[in-house]
C-alpha positions in Angstrom: -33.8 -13.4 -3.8 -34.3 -10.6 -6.4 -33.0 -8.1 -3.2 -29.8 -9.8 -2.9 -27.1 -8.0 -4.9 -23.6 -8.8 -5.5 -21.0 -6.8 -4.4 -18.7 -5.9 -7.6 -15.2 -4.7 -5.6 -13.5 -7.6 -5.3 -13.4 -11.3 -5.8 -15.1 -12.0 -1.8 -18.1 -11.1 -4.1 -20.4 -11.0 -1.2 -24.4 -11.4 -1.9 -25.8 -9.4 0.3 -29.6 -9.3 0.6 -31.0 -5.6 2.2 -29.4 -4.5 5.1 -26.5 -7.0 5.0 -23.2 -6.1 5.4 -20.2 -7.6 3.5 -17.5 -10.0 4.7 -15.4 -6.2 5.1 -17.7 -5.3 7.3 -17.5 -1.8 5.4 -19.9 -2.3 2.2 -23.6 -3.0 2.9 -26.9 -3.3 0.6 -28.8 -0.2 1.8 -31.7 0.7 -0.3 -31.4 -1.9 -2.8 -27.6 -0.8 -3.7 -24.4 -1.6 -2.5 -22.3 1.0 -0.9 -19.6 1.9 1.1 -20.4 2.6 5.0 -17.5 5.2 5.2 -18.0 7.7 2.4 -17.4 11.3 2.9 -16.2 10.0 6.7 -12.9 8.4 7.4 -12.0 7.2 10.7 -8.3 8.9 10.5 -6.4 11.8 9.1 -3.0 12.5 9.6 -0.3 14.7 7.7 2.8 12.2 7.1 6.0 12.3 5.4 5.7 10.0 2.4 8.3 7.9 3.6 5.9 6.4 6.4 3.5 4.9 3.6 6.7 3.5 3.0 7.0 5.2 -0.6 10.8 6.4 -1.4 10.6 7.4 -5.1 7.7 9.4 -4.7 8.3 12.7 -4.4 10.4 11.7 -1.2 10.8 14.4 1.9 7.4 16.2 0.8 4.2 15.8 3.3 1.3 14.0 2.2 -2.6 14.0 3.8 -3.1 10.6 4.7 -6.8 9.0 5.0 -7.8 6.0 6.8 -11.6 4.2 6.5 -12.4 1.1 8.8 -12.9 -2.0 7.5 -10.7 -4.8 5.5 -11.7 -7.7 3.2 -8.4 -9.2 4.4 -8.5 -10.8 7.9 -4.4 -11.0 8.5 -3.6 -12.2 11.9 -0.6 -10.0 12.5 -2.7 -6.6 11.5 -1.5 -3.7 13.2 -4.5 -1.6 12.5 -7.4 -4.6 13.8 -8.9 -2.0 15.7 -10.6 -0.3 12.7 -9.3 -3.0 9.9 -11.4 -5.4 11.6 -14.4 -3.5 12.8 -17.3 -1.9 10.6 -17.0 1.9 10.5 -20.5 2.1 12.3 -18.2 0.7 15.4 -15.8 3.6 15.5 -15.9 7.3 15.3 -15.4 9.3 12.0 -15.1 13.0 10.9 -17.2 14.6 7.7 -14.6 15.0 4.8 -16.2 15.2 1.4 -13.7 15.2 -1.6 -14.6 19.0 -2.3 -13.5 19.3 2.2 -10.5 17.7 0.6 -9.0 19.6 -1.4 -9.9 22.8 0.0 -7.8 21.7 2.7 -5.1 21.0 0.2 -4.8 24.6 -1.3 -5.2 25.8 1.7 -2.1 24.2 3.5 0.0 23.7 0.3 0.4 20.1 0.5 0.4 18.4 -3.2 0.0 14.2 -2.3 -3.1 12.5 -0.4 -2.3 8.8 0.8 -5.8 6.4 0.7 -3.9 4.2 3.9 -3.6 2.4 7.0 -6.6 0.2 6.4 -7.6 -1.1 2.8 -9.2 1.9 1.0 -10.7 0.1 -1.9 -13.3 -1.6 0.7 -14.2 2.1 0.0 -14.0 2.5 -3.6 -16.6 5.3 -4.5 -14.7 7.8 -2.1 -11.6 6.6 -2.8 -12.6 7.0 -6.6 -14.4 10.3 -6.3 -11.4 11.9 -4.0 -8.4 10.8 -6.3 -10.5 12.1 -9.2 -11.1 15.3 -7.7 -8.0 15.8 -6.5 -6.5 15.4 -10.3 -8.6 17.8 -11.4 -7.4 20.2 -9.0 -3.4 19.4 -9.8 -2.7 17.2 -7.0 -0.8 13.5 -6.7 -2.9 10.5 -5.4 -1.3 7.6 -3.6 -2.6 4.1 -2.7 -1.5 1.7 -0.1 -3.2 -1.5 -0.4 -2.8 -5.5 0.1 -4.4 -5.2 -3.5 -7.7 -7.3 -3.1 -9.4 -5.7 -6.0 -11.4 -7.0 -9.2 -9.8 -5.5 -12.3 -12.7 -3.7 -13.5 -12.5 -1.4 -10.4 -8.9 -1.3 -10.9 -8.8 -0.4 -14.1 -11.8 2.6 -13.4 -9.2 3.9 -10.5 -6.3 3.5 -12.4 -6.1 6.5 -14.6 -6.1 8.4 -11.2 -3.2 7.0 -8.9 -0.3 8.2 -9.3 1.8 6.3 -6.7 1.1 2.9 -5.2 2.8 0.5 -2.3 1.1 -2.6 -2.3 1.9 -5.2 0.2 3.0 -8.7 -1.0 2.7 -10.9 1.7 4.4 -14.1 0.8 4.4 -16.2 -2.3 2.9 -19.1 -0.8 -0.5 -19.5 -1.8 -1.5 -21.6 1.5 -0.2 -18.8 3.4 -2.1 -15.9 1.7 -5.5 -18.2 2.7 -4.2 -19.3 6.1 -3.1 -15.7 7.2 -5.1 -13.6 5.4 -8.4 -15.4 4.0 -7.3 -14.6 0.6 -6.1 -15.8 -2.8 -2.7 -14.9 -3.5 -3.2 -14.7 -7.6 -5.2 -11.8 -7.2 -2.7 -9.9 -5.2 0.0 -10.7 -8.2 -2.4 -9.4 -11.2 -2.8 -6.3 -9.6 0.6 -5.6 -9.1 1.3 -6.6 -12.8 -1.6 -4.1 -14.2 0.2 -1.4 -11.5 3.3 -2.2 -13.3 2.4 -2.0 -16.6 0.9 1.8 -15.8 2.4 5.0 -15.5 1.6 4.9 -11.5 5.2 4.6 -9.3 4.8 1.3 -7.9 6.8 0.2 -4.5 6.0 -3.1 -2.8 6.1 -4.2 1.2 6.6 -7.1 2.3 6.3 -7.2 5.7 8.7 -10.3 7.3 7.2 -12.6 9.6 9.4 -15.2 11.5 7.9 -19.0 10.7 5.5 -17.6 8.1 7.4 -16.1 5.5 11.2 -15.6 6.2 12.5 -18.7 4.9 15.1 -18.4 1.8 12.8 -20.2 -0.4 10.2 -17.8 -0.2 12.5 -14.8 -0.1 13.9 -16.1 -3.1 10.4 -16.3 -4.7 9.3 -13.1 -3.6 12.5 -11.3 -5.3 11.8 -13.5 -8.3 8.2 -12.1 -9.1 9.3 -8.8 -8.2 12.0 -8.5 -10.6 10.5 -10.9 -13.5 6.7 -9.5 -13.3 7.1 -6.0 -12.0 10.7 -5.3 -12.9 14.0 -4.5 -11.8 13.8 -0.8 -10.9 10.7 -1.3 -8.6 11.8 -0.2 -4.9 11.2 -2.6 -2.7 10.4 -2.7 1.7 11.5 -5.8 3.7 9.7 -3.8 7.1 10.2 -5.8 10.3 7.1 -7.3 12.2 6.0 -7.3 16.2 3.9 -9.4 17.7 -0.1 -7.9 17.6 -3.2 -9.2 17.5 -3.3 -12.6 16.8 -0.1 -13.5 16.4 1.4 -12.7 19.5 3.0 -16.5 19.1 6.5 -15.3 17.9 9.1 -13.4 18.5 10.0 -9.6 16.0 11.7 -10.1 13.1 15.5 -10.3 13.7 17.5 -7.7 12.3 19.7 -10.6 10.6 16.7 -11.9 8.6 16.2 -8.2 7.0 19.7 -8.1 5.9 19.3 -11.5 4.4 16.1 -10.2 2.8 17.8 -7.5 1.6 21.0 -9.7 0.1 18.6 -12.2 -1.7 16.7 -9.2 -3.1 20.3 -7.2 -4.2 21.6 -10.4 -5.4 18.2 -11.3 -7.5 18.8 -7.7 -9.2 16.5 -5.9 -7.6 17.9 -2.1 -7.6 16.1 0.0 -5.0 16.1 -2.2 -1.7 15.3 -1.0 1.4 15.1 -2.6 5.2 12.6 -0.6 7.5 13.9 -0.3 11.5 17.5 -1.4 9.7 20.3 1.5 10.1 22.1 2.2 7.1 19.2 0.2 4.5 17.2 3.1 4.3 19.2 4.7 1.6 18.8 5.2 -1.6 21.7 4.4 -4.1 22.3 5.0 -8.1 20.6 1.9 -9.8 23.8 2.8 -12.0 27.1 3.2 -10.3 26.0 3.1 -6.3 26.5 6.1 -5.6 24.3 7.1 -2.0 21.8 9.6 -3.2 19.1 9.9 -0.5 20.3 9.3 2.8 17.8 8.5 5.5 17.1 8.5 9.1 13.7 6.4 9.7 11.1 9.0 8.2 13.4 11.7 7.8 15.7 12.4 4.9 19.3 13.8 6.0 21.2 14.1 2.6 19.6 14.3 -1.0 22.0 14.6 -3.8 19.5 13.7 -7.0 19.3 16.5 -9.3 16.2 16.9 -11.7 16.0 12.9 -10.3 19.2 12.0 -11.4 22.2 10.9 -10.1 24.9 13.7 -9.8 27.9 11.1 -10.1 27.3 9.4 -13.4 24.0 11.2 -14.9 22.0 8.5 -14.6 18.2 8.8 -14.0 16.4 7.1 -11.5 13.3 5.2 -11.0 10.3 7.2 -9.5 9.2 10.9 -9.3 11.1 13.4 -7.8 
């Protein structure tokens, strides 16, 4: 038993003897030490507009380099990435990209933000780690999108590094987070409090799921912790879900339950709420007086009246980086 090490990301803490792969099928004890199956050698990158992370108070409008590594230590039935959340990155093809490959590729293009996405990066900690460090040393932004499975003391070692975050909150039923996703819910909330306590710009998904999540009771939960925990001025993303994977049993969300998502949240206090797939909930308003300051159309951004990241109306400033 001396071989079998513990694997310190988050609380799964898989022992894995040698050659034994964790429960994330992405993190493996090879040569007596555990590490990540995907470093220097993600399985996607794409240039995206930050809005599609969804981050809106983010520098919003500017491209950012967006990295994907298989593997999840969630198992959510509705993914809409299974086919490299839910595989090991040995099952799928990959392309070199060391953190130096990185940022060359950064200068060279003139793009400022990188985006660890569309899996779970931190099932790939060290690169996630050594690229976000990397790329502050060389002046650039880091961004995390995450369902925030993570221990703290990896947290806390990323931490000083990110400088935006959208984590997803999945429902604020505790049965739900294990029935759906194989997780505990608590650990999900304590990293979004330590995100909010920090200087990173933290938004938060929740991604609404007819007969799972959508009822006013958890709605009005969700908006509750958001606002009491994490605080008023965090932006907020009710998206919209379709049926994939395993949970092909339902129908997509209608666009009458996002609007009542979005009334519970406004109603709660919540300032910066926004409806994915929704016309006209896409915009961003003055936490102050109302006034429409970043008008949107899906990813794209057709009016933005913020100046120095204020609003132009009444002077005040708003939540975020701009």
């Amino acid at each position: 038993m001396s071989d079998v090490l513990v694997c310190p990301i988050c609380p799964r803490a898989c022992a894995l003897a040698e050659g034994e792969i964790g429960n994330c099928r992405a993190r493996a004890n090879l040569n007596h030490k555990i590490v990540p199956l995907s470093y220097n050698a993600p399985c996607s990158i794409a240039l995206d507009p930050m809005e599609k992370k969804p981050m809106f108070h983010f520098f919003p409008g500017t491209p950012v380099l967006s990295l994907g590594m298989a593997g999840c230590n969630l198992h959510c039935k509705n993914c809409q990435n299974a086919s490299i959340s839910q595989v090991s990155p040995r099952d799928v093809p990959s392309q070199q990209a060391t953190p130096e490959m990185l940022v060359n590729w950064m200068k060279e293009h003139n793009v400022k933000s990188i985006a660890y996405t569309y899996t779970e990066p931190l099932v790939c900690f060290e690169y996630v780690y050594d690229c976000a460090k990397a790329m502050h040393e060389a002046g650039f932004y880091n961004v995390l999108v995450s369902a925030g499975y993570i221990n703290p003391g990896p947290l806390a070692k990323l931490l000083p590094y990110l400088d935006g975050a959208n984590i997803d909150l999945k429902t604020m039923n505790p049965e739900g987070y294990r029935s759906n996703c194989g997780v505990e819910r608590d650990v999900v909330l304590n990293t979004l409090r330590t995100l909010a306590k920090s200087d990173c710009v933290l938004e938060v998904t929740d991604l609404v799921i007819p007969n799972f999540n959508d009822s006013e009771e958890d709605l009005h939960a969700w908006c509750d912790f958001v606002k009491n925990d994490l605080g008023e001025n965090t932006p907020v993303h009710f998206s919209r879900f379709f049926p994939l994977y395993q949970m092909t049993d339902r129908e997509a969300t209608p666009i009458p339950t996002l609007q009542k998502a979005r009334e519970i949240a406004q109603n709660t206090g919540l300032k910066y709420v926004y409806c994915g797939n929704t016309p006209g909930a896409e915009t961003t308003f003055c936490s102050h007086c109302g006034e429409g300051l970043i008008v949107r159309n899906g990813f794209n951004i057709m009016v933005n009246k913020l100046e120095n990241g204020c609003c132009p109306k009444c002077g005040t400033k708003q939540h975020g980086r701009f």
